[in-house]
N, C-alpha and C positions, 0 to 999 in steps of 0.2 A: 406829544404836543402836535404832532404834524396830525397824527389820525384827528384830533380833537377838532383842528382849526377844518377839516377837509369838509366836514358837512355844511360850515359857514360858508365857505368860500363855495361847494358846491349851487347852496342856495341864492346866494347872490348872485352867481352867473347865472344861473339859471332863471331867476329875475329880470335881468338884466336882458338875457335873450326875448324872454315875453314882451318884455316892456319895447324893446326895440321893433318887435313886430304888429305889438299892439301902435305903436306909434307911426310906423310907416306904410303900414298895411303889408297883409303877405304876397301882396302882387310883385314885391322887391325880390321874390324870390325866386324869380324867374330868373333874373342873372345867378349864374352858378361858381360865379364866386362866392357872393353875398348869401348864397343857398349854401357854398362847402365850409363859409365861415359861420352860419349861424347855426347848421348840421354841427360844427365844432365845436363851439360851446355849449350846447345841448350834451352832446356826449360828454365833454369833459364834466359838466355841472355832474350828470347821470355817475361816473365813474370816479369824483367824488366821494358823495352819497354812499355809493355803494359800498367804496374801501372804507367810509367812519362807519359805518351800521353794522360790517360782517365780518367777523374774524378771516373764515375763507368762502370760497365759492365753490363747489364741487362742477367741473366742465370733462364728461365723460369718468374717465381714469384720472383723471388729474385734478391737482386744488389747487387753488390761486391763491396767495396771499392776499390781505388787506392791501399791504403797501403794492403791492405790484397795478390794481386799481386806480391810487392816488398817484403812480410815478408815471403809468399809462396817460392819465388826466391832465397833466402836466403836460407830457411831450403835447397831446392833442392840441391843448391849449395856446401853446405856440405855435404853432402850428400855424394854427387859428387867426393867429393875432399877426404874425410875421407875412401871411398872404395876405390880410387887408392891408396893411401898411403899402406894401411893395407894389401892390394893385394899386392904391391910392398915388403912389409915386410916379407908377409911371403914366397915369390919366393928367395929373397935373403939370408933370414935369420943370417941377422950379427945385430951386437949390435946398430950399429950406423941408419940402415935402421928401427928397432924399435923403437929407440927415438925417429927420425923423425914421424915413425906414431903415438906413445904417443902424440908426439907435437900435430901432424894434428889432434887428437883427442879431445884433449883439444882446440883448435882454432873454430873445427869445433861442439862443443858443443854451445860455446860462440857464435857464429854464428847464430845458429842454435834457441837460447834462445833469441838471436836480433831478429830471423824473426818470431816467435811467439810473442814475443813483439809488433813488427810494425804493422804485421796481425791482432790482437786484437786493436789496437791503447792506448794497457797501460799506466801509469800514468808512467813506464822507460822510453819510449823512446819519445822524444821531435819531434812531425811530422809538428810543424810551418814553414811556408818560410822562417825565418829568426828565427834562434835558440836563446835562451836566452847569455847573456855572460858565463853566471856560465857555462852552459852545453857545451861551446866554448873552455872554460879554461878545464874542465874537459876530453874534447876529446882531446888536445894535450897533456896534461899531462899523456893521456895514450898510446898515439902514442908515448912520447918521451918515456916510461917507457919500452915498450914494444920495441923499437928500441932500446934502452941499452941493455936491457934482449939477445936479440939478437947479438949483439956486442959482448954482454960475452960469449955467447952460441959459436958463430964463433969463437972465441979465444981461448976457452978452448978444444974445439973437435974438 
């Protein structure tokens, strides 16, 4: 399931990247933050792709798994996303632009600790074509938990 959803998600960031430079023009990328975040998402979108389409990759002597690709793609991603945020916090420096990057901090740990999971192919993460139920149940139960959390978070601030 993970290999499956990874070219989706590849191609959407990677949309996502075009679109944003189509829309701001690529002169923004003179700042090298804005340059090391959109370098990030490019690669993550790239590494992706790569891990849904190829069993392994041959680099010298060595083979790469798929999932080492998608767990790679991940960390980048956070990466990614954890230095806009923190960049953004501390240009604007109000309360509210901090908790956001607290938030993205924390997202992008958990993130981050996915794509070393998948990378190594540990005994957390579930990399079958077809997930168990428990680990099915367990993933909406934390989408719905975390969609609440959210709910209350928009409400309250």
């Amino acid at each position: 399931m993970i290999r499956r959803l990874a070219s989706v998600a590849g191609a959407v960031v990677l949309v996502f990247a075009g679109g944003f430079l189509a829309v701001v023009g690529r002169d923004v990328l003179i700042d090298p933050v804005t340059a090391t975040v959109v370098a990030g998402l490019v690669l993550a979108s790239l590494l992706w792709i790569t891990g849904s389409l190829t069993d392994s990759v041959s680099l010298g002597r060595r083979t790469v798994p798929w999932n080492a690709f998608i767990g790679m793609a991940n960390v980048v991603l956070s990466v990614a996303v954890v230095l806009l945020t923190v960049r953004s916090a501390v240009a604007i420096d109000d309360a509210s632009s901090w908790l956001i990057a607290a938030a993205m901090l924390a997202g992008g740990t958990s993130l981050s600790w996915q794509g070393v999971q998948i990378a190594v192919d540990s005994r957390h993460v579930d990399l079958e074509a077809t997930p168990s139920s428990g680990r099915v149940l367990a993933v909406v139960l934390l989408v719905a938990g975390a969609f609440g959390v959210g709910l209350l978070a928009g409400t309250v601030v």
